[in-house]
C-alpha positions in Angstrom: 48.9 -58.7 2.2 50.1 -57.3 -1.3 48.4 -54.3 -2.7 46.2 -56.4 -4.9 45.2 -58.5 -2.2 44.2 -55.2 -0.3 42.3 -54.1 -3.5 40.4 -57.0 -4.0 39.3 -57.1 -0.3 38.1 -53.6 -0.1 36.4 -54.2 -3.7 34.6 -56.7 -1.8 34.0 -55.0 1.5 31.0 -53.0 -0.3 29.0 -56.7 -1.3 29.8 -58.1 2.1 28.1 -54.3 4.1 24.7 -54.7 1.3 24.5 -58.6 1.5 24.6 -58.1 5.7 22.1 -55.4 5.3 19.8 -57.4 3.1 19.8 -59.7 5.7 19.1 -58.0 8.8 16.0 -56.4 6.3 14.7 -59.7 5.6 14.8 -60.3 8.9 12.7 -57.2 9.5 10.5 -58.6 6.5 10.2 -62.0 7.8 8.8 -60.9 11.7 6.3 -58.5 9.2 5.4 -61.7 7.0 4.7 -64.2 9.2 2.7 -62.7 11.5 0.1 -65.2 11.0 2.3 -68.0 11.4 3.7 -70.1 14.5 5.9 -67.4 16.7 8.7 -70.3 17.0 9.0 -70.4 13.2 8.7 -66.5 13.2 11.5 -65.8 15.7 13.6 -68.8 14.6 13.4 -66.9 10.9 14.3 -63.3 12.3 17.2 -64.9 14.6 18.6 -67.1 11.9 18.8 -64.1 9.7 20.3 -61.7 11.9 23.0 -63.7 12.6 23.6 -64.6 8.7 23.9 -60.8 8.3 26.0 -59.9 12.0 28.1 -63.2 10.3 28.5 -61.8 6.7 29.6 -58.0 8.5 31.9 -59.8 10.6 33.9 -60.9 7.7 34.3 -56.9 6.4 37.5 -55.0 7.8 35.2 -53.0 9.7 33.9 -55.9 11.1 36.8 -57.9 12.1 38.4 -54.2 13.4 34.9 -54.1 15.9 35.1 -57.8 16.7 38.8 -57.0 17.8 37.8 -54.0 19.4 34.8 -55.8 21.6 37.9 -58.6 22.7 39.6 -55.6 23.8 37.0 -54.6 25.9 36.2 -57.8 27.1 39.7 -58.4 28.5 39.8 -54.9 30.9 36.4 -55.4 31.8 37.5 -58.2 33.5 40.4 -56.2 35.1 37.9 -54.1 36.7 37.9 -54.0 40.2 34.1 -53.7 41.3 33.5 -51.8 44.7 32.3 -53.9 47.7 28.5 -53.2 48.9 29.6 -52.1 51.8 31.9 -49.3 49.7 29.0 -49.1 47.5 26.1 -48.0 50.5 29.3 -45.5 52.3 29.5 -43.6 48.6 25.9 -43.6 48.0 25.2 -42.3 51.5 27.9 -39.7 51.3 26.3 -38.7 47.9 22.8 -38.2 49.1 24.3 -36.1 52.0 26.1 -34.0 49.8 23.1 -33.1 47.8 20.8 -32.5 50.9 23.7 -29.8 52.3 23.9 -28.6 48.8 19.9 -27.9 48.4 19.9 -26.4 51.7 22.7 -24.4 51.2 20.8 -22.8 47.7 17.3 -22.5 49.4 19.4 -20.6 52.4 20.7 -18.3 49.1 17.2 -18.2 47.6 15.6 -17.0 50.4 18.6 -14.2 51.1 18.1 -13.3 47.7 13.9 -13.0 48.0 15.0 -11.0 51.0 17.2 -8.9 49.3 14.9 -8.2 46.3 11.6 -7.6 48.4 13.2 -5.0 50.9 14.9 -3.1 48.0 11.5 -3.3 46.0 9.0 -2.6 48.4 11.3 -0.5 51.2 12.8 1.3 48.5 9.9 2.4 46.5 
């Protein structure tokens, strides 16, 4: 892409971002406006406008940069290798083990500490 190419795109980038937002606001308009009217022909109004605006910001370089972006992520996503359940119920259950021995373990120091504080306080005095 030559440099004017680059200059007219971005000079367009700015109409493409208000005509996107115009649309997802007169999408916003049109569930307000026809509240009285058939909810098929309200949501088919708000739907068909939200995607004419999601379409228009697609076609920005921001746009195409976050539709690359949400490929990307779509790809490793799918190289994600989910635990089994059983894996799943063993790390859960070592988990909730871990946090029972850990409250214990800090009411066992609260109560020292109570200890501690009440004999130095009331023996003490």
């Amino acid at each position: 892409m030559s440099v004017n190419e680059q200059e007219f795109e971005a000079s367009f980038n700015g109409l493409r971002w208000l005509l996107a937002f115009l649309a997802l606001g007169g999408a916003v308009y049109a569930n307000h406006y026809l509240v009285d009217d058939s909810i098929l022909i309200r949501v088919a109004a708000v739907i068909a406008l939200v995607a004419i605006g999601l379409g228009i910001a697609i076609t920005t370089t921001k746009g195409r940069t976050g539709m690359s972006f949400a490929k990307e992520a779509r790809v490793e996503a799918r190289k994600v290798v989910w635990p089994t359940r059983a894996e799943t119920v063993q790390t859960s259950l070592i988990i909730i083990v871990a946090v029972v021995f850990m409250g214990f373990m800090l009411y066992l120091i609260d109560m020292g500490l109570v200890f501690i504080v009440n004999f130095l306080t009331v023996k003490g005095g």
